[in-house]
N, CA, C and O atoms as CSV, one atom per row, in Angstrom:
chain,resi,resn,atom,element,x,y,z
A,1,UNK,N,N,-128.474,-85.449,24.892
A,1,UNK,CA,C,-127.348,-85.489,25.796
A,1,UNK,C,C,-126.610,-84.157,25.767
A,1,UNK,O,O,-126.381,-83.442,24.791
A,2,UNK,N,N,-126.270,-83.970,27.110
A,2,UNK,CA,C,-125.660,-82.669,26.999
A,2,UNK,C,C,-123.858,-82.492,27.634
A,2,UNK,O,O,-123.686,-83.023,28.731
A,3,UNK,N,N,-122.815,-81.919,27.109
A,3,UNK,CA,C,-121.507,-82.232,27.157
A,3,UNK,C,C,-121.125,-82.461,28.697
A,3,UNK,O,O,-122.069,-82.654,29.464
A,4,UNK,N,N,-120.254,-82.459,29.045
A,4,UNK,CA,C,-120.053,-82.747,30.838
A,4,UNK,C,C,-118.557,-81.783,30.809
A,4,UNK,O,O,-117.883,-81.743,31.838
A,5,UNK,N,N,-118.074,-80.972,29.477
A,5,UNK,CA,C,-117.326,-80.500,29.785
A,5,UNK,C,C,-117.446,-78.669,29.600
A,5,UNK,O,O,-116.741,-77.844,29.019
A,6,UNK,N,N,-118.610,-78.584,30.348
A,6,UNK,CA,C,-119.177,-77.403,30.309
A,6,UNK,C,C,-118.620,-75.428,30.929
A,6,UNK,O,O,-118.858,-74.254,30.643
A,7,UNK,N,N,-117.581,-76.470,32.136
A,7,UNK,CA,C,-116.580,-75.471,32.618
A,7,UNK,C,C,-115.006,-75.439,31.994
A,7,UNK,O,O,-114.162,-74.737,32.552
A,8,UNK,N,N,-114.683,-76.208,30.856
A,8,UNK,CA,C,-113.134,-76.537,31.000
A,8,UNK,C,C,-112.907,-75.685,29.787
A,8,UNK,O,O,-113.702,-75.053,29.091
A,9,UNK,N,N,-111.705,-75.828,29.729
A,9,UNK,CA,C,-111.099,-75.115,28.320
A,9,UNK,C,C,-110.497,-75.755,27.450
A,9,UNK,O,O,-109.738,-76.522,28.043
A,10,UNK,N,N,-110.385,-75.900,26.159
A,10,UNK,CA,C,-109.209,-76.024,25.401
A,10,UNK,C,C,-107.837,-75.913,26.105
A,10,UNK,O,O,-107.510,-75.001,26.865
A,11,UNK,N,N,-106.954,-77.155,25.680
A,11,UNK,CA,C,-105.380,-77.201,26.043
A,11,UNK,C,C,-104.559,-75.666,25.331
A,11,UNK,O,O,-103.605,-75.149,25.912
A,12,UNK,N,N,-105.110,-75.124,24.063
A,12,UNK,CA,C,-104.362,-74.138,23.424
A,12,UNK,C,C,-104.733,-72.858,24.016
A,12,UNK,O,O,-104.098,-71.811,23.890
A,13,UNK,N,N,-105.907,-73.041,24.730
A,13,UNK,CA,C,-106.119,-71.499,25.440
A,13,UNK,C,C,-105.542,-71.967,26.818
A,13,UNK,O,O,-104.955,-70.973,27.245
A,14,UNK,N,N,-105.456,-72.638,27.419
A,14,UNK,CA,C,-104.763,-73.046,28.727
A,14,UNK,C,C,-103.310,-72.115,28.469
A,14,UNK,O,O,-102.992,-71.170,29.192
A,15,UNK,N,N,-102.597,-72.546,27.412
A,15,UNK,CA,C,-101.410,-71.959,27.380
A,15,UNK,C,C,-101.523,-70.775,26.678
A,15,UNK,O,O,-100.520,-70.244,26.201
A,16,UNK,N,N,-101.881,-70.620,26.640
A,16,UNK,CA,C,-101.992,-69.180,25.995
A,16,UNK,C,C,-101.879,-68.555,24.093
A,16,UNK,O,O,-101.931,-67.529,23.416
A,17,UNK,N,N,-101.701,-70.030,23.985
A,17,UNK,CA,C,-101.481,-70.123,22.332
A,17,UNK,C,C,-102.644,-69.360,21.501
A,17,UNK,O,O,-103.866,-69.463,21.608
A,18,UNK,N,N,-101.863,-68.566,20.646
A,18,UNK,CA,C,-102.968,-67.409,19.877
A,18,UNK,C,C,-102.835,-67.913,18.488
A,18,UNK,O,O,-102.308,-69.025,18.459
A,19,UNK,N,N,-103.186,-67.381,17.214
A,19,UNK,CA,C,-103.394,-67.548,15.834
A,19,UNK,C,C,-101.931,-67.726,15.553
A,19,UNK,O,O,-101.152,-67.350,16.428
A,20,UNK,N,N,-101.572,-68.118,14.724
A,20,UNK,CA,C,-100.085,-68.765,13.996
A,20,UNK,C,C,-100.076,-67.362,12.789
A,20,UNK,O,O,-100.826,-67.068,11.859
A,21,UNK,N,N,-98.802,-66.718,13.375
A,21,UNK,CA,C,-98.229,-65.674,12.145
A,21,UNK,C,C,-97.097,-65.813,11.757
A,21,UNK,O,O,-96.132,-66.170,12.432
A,22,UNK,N,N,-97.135,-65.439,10.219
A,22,UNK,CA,C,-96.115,-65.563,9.996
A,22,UNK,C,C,-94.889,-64.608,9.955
A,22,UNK,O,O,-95.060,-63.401,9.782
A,23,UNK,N,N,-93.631,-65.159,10.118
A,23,UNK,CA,C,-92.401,-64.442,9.834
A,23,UNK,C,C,-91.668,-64.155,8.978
A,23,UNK,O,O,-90.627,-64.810,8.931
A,24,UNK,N,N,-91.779,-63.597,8.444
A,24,UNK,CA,C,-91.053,-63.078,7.044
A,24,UNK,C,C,-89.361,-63.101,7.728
A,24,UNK,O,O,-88.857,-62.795,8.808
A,25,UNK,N,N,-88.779,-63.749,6.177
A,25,UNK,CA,C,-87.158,-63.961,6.771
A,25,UNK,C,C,-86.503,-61.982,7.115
A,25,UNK,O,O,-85.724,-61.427,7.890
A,26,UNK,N,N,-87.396,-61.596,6.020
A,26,UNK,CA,C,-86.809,-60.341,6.654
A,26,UNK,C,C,-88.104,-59.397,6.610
A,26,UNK,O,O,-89.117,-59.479,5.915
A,27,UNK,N,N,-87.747,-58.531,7.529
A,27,UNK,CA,C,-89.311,-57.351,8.304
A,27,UNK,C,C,-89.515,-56.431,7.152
A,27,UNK,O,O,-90.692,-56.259,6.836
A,28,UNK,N,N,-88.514,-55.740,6.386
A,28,UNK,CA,C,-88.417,-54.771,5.920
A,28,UNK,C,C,-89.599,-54.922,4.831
A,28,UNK,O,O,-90.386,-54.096,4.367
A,29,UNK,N,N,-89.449,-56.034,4.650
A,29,UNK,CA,C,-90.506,-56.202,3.275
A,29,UNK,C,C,-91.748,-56.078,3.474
A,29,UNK,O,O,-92.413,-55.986,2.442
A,30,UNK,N,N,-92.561,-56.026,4.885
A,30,UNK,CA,C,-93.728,-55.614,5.398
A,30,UNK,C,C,-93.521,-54.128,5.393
A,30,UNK,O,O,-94.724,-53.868,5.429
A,31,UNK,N,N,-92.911,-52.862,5.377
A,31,UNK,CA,C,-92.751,-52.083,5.619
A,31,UNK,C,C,-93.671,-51.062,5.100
A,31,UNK,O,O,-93.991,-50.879,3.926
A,32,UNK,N,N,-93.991,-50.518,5.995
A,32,UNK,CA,C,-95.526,-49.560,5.399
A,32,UNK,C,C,-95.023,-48.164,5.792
A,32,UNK,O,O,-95.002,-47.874,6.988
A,33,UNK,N,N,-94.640,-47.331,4.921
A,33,UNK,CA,C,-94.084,-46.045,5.580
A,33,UNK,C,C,-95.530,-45.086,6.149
A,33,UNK,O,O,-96.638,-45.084,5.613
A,34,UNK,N,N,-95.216,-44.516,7.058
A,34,UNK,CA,C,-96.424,-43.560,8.140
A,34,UNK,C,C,-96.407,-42.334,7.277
A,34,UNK,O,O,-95.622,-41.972,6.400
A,35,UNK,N,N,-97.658,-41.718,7.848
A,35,UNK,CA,C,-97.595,-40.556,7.367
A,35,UNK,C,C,-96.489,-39.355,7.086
A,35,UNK,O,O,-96.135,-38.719,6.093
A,36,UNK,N,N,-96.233,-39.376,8.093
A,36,UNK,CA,C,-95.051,-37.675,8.371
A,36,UNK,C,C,-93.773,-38.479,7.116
A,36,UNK,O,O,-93.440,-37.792,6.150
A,37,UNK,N,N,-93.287,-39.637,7.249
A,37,UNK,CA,C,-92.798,-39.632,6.286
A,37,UNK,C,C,-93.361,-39.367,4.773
A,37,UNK,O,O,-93.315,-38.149,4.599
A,38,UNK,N,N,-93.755,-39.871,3.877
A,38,UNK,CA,C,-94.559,-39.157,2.883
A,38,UNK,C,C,-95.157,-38.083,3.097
A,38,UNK,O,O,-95.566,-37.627,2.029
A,39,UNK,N,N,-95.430,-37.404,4.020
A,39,UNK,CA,C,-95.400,-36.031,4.008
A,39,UNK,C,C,-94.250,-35.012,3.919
A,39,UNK,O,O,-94.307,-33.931,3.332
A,40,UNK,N,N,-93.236,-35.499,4.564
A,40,UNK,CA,C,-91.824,-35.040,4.191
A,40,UNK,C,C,-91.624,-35.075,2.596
A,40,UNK,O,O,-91.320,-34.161,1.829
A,41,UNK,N,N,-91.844,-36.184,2.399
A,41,UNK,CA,C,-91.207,-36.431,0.817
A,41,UNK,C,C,-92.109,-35.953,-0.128
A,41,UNK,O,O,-91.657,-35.719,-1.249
A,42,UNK,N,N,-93.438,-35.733,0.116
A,42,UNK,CA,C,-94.106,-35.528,-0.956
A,42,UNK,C,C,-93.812,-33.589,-0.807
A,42,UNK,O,O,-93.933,-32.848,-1.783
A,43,UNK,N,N,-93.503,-33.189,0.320
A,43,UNK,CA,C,-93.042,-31.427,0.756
A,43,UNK,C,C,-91.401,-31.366,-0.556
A,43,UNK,O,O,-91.030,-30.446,-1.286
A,44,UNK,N,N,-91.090,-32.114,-0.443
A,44,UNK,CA,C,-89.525,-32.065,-0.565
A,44,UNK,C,C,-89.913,-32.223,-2.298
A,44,UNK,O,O,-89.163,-31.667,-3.099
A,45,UNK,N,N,-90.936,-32.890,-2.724
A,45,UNK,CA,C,-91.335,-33.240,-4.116
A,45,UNK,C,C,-91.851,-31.644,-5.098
A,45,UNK,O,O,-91.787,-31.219,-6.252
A,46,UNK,N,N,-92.244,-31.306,-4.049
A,46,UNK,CA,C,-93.153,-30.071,-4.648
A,46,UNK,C,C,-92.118,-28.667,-4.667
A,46,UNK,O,O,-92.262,-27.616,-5.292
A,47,UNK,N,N,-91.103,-29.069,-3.793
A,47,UNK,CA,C,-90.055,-27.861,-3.330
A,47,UNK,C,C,-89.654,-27.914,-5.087
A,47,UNK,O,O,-89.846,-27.028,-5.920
A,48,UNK,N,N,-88.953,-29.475,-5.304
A,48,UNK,CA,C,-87.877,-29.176,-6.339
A,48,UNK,C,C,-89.173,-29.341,-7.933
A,48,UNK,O,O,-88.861,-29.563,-9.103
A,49,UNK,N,N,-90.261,-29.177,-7.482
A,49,UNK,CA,C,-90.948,-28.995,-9.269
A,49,UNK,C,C,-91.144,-27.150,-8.510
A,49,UNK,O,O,-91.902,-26.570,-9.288
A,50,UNK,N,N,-90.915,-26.606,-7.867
A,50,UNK,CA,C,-90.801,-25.044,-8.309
A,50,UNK,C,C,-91.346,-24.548,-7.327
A,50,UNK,O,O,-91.111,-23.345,-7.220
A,51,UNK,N,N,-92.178,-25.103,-6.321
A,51,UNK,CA,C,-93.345,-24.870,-5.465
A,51,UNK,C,C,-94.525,-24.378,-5.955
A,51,UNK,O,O,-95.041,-23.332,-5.561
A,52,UNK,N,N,-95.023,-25.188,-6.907
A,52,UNK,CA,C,-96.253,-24.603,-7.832
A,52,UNK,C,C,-97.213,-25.572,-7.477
A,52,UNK,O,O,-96.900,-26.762,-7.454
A,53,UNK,N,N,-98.386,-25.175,-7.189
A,53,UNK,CA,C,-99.326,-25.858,-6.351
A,53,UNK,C,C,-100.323,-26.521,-7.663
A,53,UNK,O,O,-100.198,-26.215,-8.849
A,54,UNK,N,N,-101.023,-27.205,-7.264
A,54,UNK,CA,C,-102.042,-27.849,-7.637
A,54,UNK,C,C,-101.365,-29.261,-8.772
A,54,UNK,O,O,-101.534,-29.597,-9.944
A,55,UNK,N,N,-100.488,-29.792,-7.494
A,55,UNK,CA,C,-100.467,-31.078,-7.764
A,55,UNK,C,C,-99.624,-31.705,-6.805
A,55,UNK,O,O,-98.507,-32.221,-6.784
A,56,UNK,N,N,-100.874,-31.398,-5.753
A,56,UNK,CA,C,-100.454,-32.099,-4.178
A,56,UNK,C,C,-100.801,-33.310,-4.310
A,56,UNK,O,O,-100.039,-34.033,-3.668
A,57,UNK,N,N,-101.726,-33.964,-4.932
A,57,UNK,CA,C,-102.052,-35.489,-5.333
A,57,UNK,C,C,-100.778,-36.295,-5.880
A,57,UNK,O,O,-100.287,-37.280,-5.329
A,58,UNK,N,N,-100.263,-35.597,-7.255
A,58,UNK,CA,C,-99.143,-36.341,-7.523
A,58,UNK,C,C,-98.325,-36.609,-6.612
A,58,UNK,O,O,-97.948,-37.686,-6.150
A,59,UNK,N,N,-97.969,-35.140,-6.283
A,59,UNK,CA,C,-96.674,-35.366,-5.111
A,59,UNK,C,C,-96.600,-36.548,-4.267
A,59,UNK,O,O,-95.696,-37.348,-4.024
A,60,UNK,N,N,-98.214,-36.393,-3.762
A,60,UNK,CA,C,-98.354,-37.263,-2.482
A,60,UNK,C,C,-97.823,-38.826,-2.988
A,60,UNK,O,O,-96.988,-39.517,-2.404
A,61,UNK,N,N,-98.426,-39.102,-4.019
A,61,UNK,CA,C,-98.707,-40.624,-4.859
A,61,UNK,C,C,-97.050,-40.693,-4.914
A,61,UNK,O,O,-96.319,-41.440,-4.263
A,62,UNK,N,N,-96.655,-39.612,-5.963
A,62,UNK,CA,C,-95.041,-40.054,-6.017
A,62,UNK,C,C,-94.025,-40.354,-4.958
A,62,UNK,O,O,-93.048,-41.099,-5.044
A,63,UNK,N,N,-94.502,-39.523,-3.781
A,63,UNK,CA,C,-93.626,-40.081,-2.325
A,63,UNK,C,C,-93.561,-41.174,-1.791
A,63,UNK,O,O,-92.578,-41.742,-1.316
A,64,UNK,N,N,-95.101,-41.647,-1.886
A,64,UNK,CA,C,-95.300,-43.368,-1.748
A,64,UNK,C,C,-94.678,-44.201,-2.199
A,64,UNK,O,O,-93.911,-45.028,-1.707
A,65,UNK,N,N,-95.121,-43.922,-3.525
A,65,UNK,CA,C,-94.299,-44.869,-4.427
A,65,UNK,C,C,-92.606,-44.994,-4.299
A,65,UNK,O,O,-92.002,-46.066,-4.258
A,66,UNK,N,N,-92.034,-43.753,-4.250
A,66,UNK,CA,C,-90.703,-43.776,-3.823
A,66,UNK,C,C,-90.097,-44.151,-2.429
A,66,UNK,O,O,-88.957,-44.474,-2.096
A,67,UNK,N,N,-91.335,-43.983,-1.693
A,67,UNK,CA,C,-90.529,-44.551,0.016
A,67,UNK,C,C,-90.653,-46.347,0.048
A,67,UNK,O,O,-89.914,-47.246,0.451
A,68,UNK,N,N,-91.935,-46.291,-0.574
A,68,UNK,CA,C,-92.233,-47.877,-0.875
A,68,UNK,C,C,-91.404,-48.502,-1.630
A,68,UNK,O,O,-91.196,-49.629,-1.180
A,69,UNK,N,N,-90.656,-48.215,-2.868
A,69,UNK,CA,C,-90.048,-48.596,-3.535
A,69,UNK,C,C,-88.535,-48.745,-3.370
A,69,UNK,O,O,-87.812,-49.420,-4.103
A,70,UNK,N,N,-88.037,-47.808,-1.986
A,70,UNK,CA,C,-86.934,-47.711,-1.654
A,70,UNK,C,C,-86.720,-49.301,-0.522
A,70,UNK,O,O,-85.814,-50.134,-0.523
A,71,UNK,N,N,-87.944,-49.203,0.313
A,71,UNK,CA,C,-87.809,-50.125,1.625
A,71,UNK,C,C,-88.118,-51.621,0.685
A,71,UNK,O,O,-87.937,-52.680,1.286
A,72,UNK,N,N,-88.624,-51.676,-0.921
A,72,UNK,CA,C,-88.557,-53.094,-1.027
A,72,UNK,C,C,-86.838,-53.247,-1.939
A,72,UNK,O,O,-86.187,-54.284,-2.062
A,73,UNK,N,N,-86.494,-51.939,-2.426
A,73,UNK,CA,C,-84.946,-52.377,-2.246
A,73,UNK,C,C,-84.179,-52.880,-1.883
A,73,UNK,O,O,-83.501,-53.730,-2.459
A,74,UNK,N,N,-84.050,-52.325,-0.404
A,74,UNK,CA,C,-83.503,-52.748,0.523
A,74,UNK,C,C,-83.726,-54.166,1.033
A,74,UNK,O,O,-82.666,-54.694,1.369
A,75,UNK,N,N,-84.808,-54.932,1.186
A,75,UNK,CA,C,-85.128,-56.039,1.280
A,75,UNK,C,C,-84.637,-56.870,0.416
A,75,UNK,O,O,-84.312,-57.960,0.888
A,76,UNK,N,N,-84.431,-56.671,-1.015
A,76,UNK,CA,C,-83.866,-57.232,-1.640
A,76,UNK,C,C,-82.165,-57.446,-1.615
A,76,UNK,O,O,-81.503,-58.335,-2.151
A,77,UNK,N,N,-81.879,-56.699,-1.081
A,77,UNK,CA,C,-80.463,-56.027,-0.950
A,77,UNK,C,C,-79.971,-57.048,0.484
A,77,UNK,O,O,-78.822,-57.478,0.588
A,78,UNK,N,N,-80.842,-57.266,1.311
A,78,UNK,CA,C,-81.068,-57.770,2.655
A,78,UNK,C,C,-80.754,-59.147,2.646
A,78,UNK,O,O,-80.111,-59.775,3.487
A,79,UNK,N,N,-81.457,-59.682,1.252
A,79,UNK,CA,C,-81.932,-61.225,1.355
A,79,UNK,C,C,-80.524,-62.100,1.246
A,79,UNK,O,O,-80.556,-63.329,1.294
């Protein structure tokens, strides 16, 4: 036997209903800082150790960690 409902759709695609996401009570805590920021900060990192090169890795890592660590502050600060 073969179905008879071969042209129809689902009621949830009729309306347009997509995957269920969730909402965090607050956004900040998703917060993923972009490049140019940690690039700022990891520039601004290297200014005040002297401008002595060959530890653009740290820098970079430490900017992260500090922009990341600032925006889950704030979330906390938020709640």
């Amino acid at each position: 036997m073969t179905s008879q409902r071969s042209g129809s759709r689902s009621k949830a695609s009729e309306v347009g209903a997509g995957p269920i996401q969730a909402h965090p009570e607050n956004p900040s805590a998703n917060y993923t800082p972009n490049y140019e920021e940690i690039r700022l900060r990891a520039y601004e990192i290297y200014l005040e150790r002297g401008s002595l090169s060959g530890n653009e890795l740290d820098d970079w890592l430490q900017a992260e960690r500090e922009i990341k660590g600032s925006a889950a502050a704030r979330a906390r600060v938020d709640r």
